[in-house]
Backbone as JSON, one array per atom type, in Angstrom:
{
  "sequence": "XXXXXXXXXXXXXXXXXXXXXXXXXXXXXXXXXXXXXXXXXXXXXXXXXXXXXXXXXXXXXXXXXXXXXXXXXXXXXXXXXXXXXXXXXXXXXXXXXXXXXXXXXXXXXXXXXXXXXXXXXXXXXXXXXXXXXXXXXXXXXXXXXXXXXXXXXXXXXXXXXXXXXXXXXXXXXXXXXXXXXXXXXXXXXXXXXXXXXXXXXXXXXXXXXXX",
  "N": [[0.82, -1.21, 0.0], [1.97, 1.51, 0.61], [4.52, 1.61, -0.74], [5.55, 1.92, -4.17], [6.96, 1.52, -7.56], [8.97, -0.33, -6.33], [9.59, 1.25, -4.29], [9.18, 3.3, -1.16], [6.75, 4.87, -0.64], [6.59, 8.17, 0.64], [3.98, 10.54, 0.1], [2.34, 8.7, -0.16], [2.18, 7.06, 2.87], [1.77, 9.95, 4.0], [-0.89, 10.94, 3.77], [-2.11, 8.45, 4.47], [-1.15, 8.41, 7.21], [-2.91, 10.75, 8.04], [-5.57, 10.48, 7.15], [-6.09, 7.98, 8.94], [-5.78, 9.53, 11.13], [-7.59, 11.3, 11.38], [-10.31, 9.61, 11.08], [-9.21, 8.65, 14.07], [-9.46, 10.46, 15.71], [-12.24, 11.16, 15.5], [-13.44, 8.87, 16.2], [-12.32, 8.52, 18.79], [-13.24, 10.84, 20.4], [-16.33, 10.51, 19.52], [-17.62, 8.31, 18.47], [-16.78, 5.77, 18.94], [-17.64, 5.15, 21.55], [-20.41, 4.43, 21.14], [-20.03, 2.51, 19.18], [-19.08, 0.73, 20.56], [-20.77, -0.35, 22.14], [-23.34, -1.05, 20.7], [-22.02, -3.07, 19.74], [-21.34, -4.96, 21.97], [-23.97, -5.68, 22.12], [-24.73, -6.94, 20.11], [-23.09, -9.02, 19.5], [-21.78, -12.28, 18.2], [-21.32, -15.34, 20.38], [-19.7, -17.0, 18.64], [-17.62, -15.17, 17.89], [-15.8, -14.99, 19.32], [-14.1, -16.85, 19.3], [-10.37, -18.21, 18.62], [-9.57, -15.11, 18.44], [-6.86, -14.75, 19.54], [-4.92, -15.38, 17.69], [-3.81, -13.63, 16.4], [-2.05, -12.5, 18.29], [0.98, -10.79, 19.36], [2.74, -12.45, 20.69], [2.05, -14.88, 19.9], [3.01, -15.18, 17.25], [5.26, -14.57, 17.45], [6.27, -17.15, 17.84], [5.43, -18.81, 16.23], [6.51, -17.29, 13.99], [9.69, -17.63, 15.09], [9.9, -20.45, 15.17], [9.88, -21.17, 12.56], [11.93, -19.77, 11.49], [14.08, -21.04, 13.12], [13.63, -23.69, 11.59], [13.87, -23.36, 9.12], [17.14, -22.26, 9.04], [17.77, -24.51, 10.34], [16.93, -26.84, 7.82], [18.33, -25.81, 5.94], [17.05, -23.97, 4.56], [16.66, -21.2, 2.3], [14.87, -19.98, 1.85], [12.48, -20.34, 3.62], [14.2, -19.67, 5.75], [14.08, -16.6, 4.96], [12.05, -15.56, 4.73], [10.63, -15.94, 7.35], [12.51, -14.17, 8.7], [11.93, -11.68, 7.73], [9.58, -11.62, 8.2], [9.7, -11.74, 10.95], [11.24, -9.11, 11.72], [9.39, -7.64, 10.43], [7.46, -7.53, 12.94], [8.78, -7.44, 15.13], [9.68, -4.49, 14.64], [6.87, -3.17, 14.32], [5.58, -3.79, 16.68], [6.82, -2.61, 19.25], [6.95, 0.1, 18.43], [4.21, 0.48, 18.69], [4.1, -0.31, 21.38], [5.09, 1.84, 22.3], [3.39, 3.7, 21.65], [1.27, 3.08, 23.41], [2.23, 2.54, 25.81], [2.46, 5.92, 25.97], [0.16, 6.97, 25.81], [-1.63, 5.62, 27.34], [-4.67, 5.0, 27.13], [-8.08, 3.86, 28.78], [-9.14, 0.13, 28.61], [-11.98, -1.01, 26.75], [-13.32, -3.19, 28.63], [-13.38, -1.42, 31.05], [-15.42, 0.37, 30.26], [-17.38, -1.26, 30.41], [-17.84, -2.25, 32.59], [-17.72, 0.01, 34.57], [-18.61, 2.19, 33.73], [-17.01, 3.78, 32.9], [-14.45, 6.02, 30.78], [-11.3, 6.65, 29.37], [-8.39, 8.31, 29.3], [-5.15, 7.44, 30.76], [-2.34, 8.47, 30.76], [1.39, 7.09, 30.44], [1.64, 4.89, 31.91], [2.09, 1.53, 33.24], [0.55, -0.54, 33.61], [-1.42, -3.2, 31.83], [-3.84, -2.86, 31.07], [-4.62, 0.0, 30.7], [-3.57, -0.13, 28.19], [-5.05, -0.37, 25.35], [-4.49, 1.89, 23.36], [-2.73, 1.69, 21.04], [-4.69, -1.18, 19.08], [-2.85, -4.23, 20.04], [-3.14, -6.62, 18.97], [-4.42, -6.27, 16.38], [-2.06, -4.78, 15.68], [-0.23, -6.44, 15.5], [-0.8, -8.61, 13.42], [-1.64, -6.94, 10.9], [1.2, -6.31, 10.65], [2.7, -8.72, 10.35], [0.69, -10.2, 8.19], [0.79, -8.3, 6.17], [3.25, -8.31, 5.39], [3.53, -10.55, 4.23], [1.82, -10.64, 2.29], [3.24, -9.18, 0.73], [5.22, -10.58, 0.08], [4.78, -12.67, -1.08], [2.98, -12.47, -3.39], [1.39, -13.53, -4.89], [-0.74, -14.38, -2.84], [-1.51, -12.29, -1.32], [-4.96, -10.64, -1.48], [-5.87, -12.96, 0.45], [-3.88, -13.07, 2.5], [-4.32, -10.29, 3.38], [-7.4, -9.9, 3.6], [-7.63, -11.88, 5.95], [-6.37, -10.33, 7.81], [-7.57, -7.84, 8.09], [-10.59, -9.16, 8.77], [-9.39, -9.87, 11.31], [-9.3, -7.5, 12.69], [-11.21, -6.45, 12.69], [-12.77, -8.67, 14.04], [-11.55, -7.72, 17.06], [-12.88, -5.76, 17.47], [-15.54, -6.64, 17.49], [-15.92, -8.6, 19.29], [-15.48, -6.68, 21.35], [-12.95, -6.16, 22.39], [-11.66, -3.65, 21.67], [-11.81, -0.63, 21.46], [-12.82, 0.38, 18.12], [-11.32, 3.11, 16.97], [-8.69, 2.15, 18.06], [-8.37, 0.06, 16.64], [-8.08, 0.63, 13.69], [-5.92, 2.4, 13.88], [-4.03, 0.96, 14.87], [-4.19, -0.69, 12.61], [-2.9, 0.8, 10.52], [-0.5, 1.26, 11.64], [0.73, -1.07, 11.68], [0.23, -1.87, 8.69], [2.48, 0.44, 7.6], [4.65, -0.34, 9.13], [5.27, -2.45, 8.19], [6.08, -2.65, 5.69], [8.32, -1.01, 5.27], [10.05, -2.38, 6.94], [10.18, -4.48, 4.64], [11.2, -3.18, 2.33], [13.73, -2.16, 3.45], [15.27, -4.57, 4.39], [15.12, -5.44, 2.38], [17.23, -4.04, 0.94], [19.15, -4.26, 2.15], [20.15, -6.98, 1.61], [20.35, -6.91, -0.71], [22.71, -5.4, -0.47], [24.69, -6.66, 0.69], [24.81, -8.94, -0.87], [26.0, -7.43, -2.86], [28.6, -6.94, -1.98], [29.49, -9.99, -1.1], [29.86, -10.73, -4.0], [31.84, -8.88, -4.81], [34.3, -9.04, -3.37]],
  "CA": [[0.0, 0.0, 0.0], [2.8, 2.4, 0.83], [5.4, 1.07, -1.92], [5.74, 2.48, -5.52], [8.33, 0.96, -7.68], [10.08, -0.96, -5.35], [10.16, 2.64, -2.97], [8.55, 3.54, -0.11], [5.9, 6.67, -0.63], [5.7, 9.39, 1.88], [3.18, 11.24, -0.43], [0.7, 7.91, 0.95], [2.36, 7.32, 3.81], [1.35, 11.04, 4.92], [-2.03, 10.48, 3.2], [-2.63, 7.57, 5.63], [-1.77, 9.27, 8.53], [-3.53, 11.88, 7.85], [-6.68, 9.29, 6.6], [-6.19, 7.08, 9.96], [-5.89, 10.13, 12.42], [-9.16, 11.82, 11.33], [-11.19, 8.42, 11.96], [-9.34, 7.82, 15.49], [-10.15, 11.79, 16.42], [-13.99, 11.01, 15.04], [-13.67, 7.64, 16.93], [-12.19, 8.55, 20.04], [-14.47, 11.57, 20.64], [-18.19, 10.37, 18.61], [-17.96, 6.85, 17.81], [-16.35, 4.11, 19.66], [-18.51, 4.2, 22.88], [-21.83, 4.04, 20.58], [-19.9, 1.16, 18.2], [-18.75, -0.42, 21.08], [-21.99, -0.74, 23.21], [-23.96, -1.48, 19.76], [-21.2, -4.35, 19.28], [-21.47, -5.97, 22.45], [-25.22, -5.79, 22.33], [-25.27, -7.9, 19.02], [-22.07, -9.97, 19.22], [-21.97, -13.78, 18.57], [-20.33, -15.72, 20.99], [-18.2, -17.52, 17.95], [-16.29, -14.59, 17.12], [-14.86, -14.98, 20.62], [-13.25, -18.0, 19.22], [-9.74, -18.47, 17.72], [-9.18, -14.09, 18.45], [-5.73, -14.27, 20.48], [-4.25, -15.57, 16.98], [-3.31, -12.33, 16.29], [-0.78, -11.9, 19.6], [2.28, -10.86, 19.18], [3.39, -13.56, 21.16], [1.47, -16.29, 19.05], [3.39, -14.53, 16.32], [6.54, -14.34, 17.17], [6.33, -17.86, 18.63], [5.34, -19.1, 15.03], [7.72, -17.06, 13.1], [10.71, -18.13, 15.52], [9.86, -21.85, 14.87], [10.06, -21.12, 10.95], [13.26, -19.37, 11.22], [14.67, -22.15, 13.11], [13.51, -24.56, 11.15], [14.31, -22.93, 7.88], [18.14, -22.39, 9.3], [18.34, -26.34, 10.3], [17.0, -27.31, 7.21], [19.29, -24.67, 5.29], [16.08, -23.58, 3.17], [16.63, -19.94, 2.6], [13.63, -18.91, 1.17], [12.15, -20.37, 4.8], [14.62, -18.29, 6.66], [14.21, -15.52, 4.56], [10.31, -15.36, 5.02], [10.67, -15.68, 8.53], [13.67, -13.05, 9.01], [11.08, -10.53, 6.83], [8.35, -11.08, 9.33], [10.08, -11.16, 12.53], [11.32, -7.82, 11.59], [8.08, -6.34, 10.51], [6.74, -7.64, 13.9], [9.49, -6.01, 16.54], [9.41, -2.55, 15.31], [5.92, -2.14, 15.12], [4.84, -3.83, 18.2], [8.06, -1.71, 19.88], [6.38, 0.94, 18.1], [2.74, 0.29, 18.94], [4.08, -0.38, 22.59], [5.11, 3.09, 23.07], [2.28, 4.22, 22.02], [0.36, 2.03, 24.51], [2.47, 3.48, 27.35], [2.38, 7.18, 26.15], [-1.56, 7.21, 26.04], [-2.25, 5.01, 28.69], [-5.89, 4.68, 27.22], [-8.71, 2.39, 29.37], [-9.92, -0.99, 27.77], [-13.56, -1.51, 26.69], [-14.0, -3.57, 29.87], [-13.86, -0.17, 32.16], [-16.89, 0.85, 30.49], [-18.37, -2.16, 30.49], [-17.93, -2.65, 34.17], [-18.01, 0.83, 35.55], [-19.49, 3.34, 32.63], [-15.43, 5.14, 32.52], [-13.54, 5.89, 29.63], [-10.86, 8.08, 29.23], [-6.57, 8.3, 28.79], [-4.25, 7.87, 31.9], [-0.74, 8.15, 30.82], [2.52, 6.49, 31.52], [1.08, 3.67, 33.09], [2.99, 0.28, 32.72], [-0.49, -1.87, 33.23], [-2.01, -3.46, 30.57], [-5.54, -2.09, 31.76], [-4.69, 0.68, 30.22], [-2.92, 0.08, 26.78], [-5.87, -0.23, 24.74], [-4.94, 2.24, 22.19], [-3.35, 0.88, 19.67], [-4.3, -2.72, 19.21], [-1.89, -5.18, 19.52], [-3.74, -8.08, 18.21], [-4.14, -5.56, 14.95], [-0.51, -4.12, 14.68], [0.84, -8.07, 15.31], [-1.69, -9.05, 12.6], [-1.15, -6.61, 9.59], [2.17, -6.3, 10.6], [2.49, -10.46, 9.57], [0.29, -10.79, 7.22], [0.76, -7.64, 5.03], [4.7, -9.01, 4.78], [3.67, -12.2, 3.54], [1.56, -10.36, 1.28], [4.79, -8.82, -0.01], [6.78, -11.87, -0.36], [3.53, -13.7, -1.78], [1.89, -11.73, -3.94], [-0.69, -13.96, -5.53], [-1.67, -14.54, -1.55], [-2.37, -10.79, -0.97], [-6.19, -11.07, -1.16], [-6.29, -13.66, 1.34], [-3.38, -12.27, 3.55], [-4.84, -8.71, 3.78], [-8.63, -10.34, 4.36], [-7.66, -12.44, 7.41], [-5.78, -8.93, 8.58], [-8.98, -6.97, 8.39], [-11.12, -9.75, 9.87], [-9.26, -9.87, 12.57], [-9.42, -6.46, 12.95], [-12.83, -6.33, 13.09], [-13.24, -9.29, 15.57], [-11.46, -7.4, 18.32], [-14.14, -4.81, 17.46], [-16.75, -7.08, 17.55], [-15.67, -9.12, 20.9], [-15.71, -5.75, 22.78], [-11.68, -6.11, 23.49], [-10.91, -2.74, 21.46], [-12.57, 0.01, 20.5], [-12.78, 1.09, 16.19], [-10.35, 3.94, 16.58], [-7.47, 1.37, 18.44], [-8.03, -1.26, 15.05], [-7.7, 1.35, 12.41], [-4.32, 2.83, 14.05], [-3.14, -0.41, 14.85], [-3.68, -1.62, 11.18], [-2.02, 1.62, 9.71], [0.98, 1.36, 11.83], [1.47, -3.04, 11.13], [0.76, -1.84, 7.5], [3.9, 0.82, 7.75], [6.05, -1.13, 8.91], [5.39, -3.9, 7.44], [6.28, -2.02, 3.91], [9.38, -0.06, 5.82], [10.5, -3.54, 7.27], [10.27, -5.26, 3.16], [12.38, -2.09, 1.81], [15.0, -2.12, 4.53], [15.9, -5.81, 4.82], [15.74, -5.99, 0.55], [18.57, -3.27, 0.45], [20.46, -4.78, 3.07], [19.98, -8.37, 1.62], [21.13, -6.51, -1.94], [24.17, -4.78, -0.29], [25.46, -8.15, 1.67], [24.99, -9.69, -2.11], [26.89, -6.77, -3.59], [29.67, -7.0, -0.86], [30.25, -10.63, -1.45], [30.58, -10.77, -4.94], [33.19, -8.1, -4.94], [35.01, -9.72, -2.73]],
  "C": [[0.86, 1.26, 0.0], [3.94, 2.3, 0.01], [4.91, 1.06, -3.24], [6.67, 2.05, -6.17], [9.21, 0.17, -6.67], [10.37, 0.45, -3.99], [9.25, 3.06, -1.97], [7.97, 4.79, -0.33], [5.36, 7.04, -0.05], [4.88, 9.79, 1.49], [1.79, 10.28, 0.55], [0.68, 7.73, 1.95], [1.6, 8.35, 4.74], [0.08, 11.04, 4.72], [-3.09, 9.2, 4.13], [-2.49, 7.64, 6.79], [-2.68, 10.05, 8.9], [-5.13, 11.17, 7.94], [-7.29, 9.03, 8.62], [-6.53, 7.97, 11.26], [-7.01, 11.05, 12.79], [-10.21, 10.82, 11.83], [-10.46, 8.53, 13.4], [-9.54, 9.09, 16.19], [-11.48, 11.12, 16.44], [-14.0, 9.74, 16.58], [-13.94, 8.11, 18.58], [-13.36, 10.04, 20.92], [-16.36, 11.73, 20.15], [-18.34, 8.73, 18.44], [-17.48, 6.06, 18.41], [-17.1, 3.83, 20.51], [-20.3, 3.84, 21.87], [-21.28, 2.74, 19.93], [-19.98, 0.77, 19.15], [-20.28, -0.8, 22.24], [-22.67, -1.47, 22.17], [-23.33, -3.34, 19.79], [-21.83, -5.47, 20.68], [-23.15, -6.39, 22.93], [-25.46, -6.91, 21.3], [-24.02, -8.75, 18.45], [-22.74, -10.99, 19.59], [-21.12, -14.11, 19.22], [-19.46, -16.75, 20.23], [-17.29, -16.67, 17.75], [-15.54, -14.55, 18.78], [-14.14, -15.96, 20.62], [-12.16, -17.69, 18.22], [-9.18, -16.26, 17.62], [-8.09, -14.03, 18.96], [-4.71, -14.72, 19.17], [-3.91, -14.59, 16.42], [-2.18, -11.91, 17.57], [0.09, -11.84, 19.08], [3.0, -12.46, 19.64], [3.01, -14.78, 20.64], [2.7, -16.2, 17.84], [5.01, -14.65, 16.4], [6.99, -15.91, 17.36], [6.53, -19.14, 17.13], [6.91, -19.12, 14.36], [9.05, -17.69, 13.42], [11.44, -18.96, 15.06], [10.45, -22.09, 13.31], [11.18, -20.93, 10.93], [13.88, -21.01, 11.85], [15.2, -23.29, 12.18], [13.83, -24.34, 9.62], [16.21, -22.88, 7.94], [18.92, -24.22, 9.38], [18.0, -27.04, 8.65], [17.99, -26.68, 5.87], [18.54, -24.62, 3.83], [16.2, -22.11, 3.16], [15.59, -19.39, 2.43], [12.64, -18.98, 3.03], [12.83, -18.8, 5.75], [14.51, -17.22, 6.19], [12.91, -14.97, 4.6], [10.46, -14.99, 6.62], [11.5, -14.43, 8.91], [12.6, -11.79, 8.83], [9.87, -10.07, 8.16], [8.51, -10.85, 10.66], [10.43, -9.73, 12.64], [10.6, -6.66, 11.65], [7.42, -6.38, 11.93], [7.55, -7.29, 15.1], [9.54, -4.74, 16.24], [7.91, -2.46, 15.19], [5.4, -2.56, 16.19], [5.92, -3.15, 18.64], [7.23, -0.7, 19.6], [4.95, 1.34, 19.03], [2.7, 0.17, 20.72], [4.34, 0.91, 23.5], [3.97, 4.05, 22.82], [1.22, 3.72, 22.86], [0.83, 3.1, 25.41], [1.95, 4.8, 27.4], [1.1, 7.62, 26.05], [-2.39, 6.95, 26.83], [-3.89, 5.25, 28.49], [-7.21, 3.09, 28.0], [-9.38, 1.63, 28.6], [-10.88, -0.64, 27.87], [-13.98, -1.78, 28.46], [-14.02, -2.29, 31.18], [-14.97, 0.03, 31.78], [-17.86, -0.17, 30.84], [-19.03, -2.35, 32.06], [-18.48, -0.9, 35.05], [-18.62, 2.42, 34.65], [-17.96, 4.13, 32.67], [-15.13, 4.49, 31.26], [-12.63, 6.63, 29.58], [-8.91, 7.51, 28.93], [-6.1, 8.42, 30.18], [-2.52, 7.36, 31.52], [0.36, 7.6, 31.2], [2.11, 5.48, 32.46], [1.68, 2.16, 32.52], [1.73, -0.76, 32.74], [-1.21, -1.71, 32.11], [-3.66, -3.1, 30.54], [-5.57, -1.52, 30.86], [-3.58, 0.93, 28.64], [-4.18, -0.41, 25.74], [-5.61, 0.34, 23.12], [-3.35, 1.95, 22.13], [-3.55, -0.6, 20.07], [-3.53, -3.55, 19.0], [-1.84, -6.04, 19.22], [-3.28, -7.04, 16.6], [-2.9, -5.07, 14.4], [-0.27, -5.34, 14.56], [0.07, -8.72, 13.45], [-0.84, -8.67, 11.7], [-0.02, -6.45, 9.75], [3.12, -7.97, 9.99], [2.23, -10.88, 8.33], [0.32, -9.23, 5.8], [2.32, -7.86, 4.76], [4.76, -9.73, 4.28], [2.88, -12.31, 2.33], [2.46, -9.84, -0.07], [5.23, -9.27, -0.55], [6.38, -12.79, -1.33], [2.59, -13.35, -2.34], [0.48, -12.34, -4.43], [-1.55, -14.57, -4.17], [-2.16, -13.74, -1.0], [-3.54, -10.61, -0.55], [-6.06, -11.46, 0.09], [-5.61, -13.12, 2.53], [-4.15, -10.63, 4.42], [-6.57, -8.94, 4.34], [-8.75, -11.06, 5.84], [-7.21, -10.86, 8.65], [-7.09, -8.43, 8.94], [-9.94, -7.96, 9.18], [-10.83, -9.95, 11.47], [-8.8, -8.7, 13.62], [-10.58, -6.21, 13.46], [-13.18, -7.46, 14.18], [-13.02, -8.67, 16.67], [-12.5, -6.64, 18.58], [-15.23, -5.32, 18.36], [-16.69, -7.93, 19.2], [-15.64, -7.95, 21.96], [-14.07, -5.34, 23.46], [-10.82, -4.77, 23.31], [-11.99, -2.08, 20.95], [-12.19, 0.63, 18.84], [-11.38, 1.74, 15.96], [-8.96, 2.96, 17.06], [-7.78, 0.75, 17.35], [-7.51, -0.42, 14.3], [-6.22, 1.92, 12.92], [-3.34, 1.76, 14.05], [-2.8, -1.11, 13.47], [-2.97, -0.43, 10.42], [-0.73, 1.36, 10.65], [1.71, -0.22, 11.36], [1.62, -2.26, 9.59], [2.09, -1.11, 7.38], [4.95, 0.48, 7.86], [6.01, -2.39, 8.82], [6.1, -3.56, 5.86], [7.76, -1.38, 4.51], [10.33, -1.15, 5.91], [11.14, -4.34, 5.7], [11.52, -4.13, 2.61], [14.06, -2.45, 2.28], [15.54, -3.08, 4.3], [16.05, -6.44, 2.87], [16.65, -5.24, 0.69], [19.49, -4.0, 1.8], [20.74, -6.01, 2.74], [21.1, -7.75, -0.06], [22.56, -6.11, -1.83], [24.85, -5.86, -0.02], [25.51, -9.09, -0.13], [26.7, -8.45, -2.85], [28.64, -7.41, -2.6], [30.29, -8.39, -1.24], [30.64, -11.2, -2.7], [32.05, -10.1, -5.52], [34.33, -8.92, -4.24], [35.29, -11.68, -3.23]]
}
């Protein structure tokens, strides 16, 4: 989405900030507590199944295994899939984690439980990291790399992303404006991550042919 020729474009880049930070204003001041009351008024209890596959930690837990197992079997294209996505998936959860801390917004379940909502900063509990989602950055941050690497899987990669964007929605565990930031920052650097690690994969080629 953010890649032109093989190059990374600020023009959309700024275009999708710009895009993403108008919805999570709208959201966070008009729309999330009406979605999110609506939601958990007319959620099914299947989409509460099979939602934590989006964790980082599912994620990295995965990818790890691949790399490993791509290194022992000395398949590169393995390790080189895996390398791609572990990458896209520490800076933006790193990313996505400081914005957790520096917003210190309260989960869904405060309102649910006590009618609050609101931002308390600098706070190291997970209570309050809400905004962005980190099911949604771990997500498109995953699966829009593997869209990258796998183009004729795009479609399907980028549809499981958004679904499982929308489940946290729909389960009540995030409100609207945390999905949509969360999936613009996975997409970012998920496209930042593909750039970076091709010119460094091209230079380490250049380097040892000269040599």
């Amino acid at each position: 989405m953010f890649i032109k020729n093989d190059k990374l474009s600020i023009k959309n880049i700024v275009v999708g900030f710009v895009i993403s930070g108008i919805l999570a204003v709208l959201g966070i001041f008009w729309l999330d507590l009406p979605v999110h009351v609506w939601m958990i008024e007319h959620q099914n209890i299947l989409w509460d199944r099979g939602t934590q596959m989006g964790a980082a930690k599912i994620w990295f837990l995965v990818v790890g295994s691949c790399f490993i197992a791509g290194w022992i079997l000395k398949n590169k294209k393995i390790t080189r899939t895996a390398f791609f996505v572990m990458m896209s998936l520490i800076s933006a959860s790193a990313f996505a984690w400081i914005l957790k801390f520096g917003f210190g917004r309260m989960r869904p379940m405060f309102y649910d439980a006590l009618g609050q909502s609101g931002f308390y900063p600098f706070t190291f509990s997970d209570a309050f990291h809400s905004f962005p989602s980190g099911h949604t950055v771990a997500t498109f941050a995953g699966m829009v790399m593997l869209g990258l690497l796998f183009k004729k899987f795009k479609p399907l990669t980028w549809t499981l992303a958004v679904l499982m964007g929308v489940s946290r929605v729909i389960v009540g565990a995030h409100y609207p404006s945390d999905v949509i930031v969360g999936a613009f920052i996975g997409m970012v650097f998920a496209d930042i991550t593909y750039i970076s690690c091709n010119k460094i994969i091209k230079k380490t080629k250049e380097k040892q042919q000269k040599n």
